[in-house]
Backbone as JSON, one array per atom type, in Angstrom:
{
  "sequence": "XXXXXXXXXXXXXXXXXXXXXXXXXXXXXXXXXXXXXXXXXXXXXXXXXXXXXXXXXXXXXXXXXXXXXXXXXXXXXXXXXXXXXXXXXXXXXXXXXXXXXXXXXXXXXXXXXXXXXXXXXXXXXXXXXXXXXXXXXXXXXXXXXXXXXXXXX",
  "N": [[-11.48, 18.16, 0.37], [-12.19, 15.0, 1.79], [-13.07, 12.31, 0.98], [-14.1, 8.88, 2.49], [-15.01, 5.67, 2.34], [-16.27, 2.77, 4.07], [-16.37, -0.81, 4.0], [-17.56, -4.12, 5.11], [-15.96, -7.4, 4.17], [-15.9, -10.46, 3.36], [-13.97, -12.6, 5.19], [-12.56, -11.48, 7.01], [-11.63, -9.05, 5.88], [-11.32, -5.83, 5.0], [-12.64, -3.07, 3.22], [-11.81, 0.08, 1.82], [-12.36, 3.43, -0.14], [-10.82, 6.02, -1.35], [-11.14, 9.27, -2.54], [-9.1, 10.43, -5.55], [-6.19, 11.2, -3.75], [-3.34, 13.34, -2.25], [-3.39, 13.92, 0.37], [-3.45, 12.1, 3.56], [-2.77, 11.82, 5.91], [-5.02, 11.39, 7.16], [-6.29, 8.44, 6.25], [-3.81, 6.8, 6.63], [-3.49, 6.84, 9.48], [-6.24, 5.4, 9.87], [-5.52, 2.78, 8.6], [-3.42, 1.69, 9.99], [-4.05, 1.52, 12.74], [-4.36, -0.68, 14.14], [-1.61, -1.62, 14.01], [1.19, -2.98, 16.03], [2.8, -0.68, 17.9], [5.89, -0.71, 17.69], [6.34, -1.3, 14.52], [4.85, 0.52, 13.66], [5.82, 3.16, 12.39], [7.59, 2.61, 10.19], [5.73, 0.76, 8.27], [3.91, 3.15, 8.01], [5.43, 4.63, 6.0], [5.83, 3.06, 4.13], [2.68, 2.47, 3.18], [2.08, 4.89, 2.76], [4.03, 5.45, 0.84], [2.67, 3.75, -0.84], [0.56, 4.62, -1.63], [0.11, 7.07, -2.4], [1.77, 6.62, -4.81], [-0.26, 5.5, -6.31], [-2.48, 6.9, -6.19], [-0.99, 9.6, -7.34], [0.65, 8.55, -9.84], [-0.53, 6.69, -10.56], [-3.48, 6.86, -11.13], [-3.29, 9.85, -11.7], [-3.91, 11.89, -10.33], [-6.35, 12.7, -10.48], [-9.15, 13.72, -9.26], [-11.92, 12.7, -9.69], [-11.39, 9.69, -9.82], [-10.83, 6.93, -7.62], [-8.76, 5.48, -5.57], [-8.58, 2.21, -3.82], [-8.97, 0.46, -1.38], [-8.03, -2.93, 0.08], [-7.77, -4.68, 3.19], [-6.3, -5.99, 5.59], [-6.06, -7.81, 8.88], [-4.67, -9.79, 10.39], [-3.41, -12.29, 13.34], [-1.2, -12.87, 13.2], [0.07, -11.66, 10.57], [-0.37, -9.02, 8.16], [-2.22, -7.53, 5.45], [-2.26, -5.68, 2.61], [-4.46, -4.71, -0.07], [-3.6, -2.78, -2.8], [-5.69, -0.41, -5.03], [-5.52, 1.09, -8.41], [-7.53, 3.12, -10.63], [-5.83, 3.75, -13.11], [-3.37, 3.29, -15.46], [-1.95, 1.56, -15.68], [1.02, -0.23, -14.61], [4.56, -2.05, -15.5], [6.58, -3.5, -13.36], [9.51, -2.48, -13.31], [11.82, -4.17, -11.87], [11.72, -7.12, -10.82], [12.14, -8.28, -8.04], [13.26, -10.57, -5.67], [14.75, -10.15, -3.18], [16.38, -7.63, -1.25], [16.69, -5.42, -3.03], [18.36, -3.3, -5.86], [18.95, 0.35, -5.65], [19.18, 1.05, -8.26], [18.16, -0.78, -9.96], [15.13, 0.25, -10.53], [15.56, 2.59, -11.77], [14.84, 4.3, -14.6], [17.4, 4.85, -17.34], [17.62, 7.78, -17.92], [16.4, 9.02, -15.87], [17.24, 9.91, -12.44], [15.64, 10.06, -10.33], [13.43, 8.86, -9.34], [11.74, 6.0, -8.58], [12.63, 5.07, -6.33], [10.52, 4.87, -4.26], [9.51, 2.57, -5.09], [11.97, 0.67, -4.48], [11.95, 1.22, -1.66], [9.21, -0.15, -0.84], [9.99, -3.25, -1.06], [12.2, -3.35, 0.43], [10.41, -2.68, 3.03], [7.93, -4.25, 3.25], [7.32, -7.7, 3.44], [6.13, -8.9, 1.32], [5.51, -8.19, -2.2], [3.15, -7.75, -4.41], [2.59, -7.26, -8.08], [-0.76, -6.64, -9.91], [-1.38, -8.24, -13.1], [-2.05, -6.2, -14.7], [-1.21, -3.64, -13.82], [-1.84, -2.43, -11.95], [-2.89, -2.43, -9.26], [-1.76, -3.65, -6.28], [-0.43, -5.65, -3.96], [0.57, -6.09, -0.84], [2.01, -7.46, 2.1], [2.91, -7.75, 5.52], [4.68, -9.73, 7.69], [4.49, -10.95, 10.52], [6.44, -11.52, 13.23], [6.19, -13.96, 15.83], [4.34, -11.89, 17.19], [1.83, -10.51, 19.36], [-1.9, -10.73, 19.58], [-3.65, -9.76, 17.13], [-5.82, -7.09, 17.98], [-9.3, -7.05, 17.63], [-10.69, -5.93, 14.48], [-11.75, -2.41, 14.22], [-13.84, -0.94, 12.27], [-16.13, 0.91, 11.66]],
  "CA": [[-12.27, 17.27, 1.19], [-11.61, 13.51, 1.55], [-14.45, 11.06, 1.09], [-14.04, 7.56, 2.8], [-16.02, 4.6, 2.33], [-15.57, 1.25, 3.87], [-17.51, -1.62, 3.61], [-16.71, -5.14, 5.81], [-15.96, -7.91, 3.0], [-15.08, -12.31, 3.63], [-12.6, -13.38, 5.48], [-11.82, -10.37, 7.84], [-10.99, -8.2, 5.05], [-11.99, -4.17, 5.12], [-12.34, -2.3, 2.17], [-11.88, 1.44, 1.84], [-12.07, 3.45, -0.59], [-10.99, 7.45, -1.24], [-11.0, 10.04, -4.01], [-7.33, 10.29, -5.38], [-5.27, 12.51, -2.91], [-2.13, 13.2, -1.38], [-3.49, 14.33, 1.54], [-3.28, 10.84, 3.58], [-2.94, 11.3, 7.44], [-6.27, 10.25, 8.24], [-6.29, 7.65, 5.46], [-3.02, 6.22, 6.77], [-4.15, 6.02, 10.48], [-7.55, 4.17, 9.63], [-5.12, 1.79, 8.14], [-2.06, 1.7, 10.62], [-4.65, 1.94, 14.16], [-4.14, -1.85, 15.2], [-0.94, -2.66, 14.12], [2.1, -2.76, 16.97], [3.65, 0.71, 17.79], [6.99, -0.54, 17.09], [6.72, -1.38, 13.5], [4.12, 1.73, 12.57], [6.71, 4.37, 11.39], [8.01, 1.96, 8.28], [4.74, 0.5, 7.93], [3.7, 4.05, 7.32], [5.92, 5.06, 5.53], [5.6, 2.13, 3.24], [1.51, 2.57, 3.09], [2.38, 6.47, 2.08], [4.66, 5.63, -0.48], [2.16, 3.04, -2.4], [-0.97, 5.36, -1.66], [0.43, 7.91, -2.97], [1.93, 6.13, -6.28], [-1.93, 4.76, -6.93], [-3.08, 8.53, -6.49], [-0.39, 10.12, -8.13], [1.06, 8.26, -11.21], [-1.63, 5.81, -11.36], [-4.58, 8.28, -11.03], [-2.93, 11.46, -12.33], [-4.46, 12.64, -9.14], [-7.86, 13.19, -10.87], [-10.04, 13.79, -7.96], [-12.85, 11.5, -10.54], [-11.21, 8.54, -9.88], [-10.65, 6.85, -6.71], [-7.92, 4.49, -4.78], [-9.16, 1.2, -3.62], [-7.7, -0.5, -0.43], [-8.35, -3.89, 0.89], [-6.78, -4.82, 3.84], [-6.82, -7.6, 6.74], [-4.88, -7.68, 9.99], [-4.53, -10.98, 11.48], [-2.98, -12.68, 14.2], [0.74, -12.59, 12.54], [-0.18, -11.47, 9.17], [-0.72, -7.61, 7.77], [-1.95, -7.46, 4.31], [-2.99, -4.73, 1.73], [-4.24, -4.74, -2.04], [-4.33, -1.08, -2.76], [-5.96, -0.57, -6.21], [-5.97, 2.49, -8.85], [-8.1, 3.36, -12.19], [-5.03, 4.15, -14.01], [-3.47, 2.54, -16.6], [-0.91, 0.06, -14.85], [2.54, -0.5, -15.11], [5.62, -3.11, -15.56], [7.47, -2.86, -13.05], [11.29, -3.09, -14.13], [12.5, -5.26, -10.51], [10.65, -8.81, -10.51], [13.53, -8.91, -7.18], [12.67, -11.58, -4.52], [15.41, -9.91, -2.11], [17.46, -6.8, -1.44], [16.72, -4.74, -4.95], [19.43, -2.15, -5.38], [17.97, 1.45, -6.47], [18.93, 1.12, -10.05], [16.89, -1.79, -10.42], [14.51, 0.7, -10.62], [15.66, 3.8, -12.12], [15.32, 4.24, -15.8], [18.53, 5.18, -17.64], [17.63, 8.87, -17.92], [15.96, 9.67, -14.31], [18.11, 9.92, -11.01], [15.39, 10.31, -8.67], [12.1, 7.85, -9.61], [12.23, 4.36, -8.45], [12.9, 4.86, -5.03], [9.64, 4.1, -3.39], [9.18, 0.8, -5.3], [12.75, 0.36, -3.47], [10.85, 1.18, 0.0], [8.48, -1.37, -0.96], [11.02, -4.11, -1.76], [12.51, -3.05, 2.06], [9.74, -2.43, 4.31], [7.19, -5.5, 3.29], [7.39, -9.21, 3.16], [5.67, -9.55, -0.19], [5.32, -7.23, -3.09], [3.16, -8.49, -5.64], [1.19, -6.5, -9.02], [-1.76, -7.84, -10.92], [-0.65, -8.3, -14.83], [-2.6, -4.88, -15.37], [0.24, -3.07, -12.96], [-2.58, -0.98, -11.24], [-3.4, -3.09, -8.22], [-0.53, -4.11, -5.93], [-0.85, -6.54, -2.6], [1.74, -5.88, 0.05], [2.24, -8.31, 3.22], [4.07, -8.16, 6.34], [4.81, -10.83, 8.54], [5.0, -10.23, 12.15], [6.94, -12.8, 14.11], [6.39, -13.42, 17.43], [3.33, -11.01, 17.48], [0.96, -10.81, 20.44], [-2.9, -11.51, 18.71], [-4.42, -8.34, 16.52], [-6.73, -6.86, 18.7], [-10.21, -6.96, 16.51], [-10.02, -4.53, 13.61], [-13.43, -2.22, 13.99], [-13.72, 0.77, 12.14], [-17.51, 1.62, 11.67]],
  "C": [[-11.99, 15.84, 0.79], [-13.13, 12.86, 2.06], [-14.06, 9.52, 1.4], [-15.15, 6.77, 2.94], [-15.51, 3.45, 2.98], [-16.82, 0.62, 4.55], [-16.87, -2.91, 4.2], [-16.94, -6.14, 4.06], [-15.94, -9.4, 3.66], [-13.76, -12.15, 4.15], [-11.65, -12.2, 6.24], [-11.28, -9.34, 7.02], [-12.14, -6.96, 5.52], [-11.67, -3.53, 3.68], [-12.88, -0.75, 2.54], [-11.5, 2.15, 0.62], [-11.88, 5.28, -0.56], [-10.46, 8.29, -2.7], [-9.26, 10.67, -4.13], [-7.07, 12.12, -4.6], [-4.0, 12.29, -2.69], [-2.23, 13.28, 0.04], [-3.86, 12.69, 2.27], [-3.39, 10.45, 4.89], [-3.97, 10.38, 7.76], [-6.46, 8.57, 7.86], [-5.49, 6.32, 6.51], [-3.28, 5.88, 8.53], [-5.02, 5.48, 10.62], [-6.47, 3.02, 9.47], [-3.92, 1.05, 8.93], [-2.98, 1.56, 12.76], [-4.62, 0.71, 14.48], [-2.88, -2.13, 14.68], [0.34, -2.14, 15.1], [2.83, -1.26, 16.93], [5.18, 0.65, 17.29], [7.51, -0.46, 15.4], [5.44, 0.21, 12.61], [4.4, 2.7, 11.87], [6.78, 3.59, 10.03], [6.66, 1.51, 7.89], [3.67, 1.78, 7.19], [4.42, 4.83, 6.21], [6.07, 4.21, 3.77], [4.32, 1.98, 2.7], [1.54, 3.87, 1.9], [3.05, 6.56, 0.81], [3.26, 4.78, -2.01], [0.59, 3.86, -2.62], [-0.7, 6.16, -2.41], [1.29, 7.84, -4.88], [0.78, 5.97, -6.89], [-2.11, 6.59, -7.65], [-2.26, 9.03, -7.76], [0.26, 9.89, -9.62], [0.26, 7.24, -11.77], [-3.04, 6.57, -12.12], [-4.43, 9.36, -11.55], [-3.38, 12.24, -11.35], [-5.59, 13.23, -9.67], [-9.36, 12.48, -9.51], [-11.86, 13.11, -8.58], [-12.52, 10.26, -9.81], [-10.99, 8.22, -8.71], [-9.26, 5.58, -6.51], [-8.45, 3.8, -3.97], [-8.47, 0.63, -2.25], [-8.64, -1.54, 0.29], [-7.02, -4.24, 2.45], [-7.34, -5.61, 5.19], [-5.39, -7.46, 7.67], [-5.35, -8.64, 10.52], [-3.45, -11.41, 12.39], [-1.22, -11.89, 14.22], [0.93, -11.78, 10.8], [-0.94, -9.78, 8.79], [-0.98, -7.89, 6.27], [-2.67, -6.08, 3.89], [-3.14, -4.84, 0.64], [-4.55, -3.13, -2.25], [-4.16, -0.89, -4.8], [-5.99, 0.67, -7.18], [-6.54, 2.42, -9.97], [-7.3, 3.71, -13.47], [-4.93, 2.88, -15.24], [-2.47, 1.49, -16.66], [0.32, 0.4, -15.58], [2.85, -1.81, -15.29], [6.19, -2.55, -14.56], [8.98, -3.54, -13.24], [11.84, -4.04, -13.03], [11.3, -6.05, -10.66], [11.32, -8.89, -9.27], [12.92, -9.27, -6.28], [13.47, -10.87, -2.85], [16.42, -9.0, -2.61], [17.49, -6.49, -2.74], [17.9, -3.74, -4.48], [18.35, -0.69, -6.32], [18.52, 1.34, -7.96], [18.57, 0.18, -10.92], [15.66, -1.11, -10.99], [14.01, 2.14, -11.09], [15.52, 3.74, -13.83], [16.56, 4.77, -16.35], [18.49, 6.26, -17.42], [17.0, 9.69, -16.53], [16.97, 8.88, -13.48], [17.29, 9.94, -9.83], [13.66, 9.74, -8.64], [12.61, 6.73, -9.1], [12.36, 4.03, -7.33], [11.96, 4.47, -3.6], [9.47, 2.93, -3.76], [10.12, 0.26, -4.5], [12.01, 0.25, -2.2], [10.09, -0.32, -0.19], [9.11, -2.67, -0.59], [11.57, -4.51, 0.14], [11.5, -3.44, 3.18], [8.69, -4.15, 4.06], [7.51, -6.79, 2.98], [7.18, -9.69, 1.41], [5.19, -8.77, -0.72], [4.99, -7.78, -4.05], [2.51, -7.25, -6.63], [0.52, -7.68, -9.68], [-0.94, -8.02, -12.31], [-0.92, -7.12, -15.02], [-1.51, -4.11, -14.81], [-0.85, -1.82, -11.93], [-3.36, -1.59, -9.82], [-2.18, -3.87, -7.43], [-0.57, -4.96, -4.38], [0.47, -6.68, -1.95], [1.49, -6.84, 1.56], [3.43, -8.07, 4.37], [3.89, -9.38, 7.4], [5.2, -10.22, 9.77], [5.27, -11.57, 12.92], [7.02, -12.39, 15.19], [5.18, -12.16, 18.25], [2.15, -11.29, 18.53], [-0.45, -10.61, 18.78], [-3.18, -10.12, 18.15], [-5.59, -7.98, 17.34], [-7.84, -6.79, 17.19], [-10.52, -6.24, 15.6], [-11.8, -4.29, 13.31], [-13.45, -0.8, 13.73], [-14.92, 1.65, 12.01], [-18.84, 0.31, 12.57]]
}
């Protein structure tokens, strides 16, 4: 069972919050239901990858703890801070543009690293807090007709 909360916040922001899962559909269309049909595949796919990092390697997937998401859809502007109770990272790419995957691989794994890549790809701006357990993702939409009003309860 999936428990959602959300609560309106300042400044057009929405917060939601849900007990760590993988399970994500519904999650990921609450969060994906105003923005343009053309960009919602990568946009999901880019949501899915960092929801699922919080849950899973932040969280340990302990169905205790929860995953945090702020998030604001304006005019031209998509953002998300999606937050976890874990215990944060470093992440090894600081890269402003075009990371390559072994920016992000440690020496001894072949197959980690590759959603922070996604990240890096699909959004405008990839930032973490210092703690590494709270991460704020941005896209820019150029040329975007206006966000229709974002109303979820």
């Amino acid at each position: 069972m999936i428990a959602i909360s959300l609560s309106a916040t300042r400044r057009k922001w929405q917060t939601m919050s849900f007990a760590s899962t993988i399970y994500l559909c519904p999650i990921l269309d609450l969060l994906l239901a105003h923005v343009p049909p053309e960009v919602e595949p990568e946009l999901r796919l880019g949501l899915q990858e960092a929801l699922v990092n919080a849950a899973v390697h932040g969280n340990q997937l302990d169905p205790s703890k929860t995953v945090g998401v702020q998030f604001s859809i304006t005019e031209n502007l998509y953002s998300w801070v999606i937050s976890d109770q874990g215990q944060g990272f470093i992440p090894q790419c600081q890269c402003q543009s075009e990371p390559q995957a072994e920016d992000f691989l440690p020496a001894d794994e072949s197959e980690g690293g590759r959603g922070l890549c996604l990240l890096y790809q699909i959004f405008d701006q990839v930032h973490w807090n210092a703690e590494g357990n709270q991460l704020h993702l941005c896209k820019q939409m150029k040329g975007a007709k206006a966000a229709r009003p974002l109303t979820l309860f």
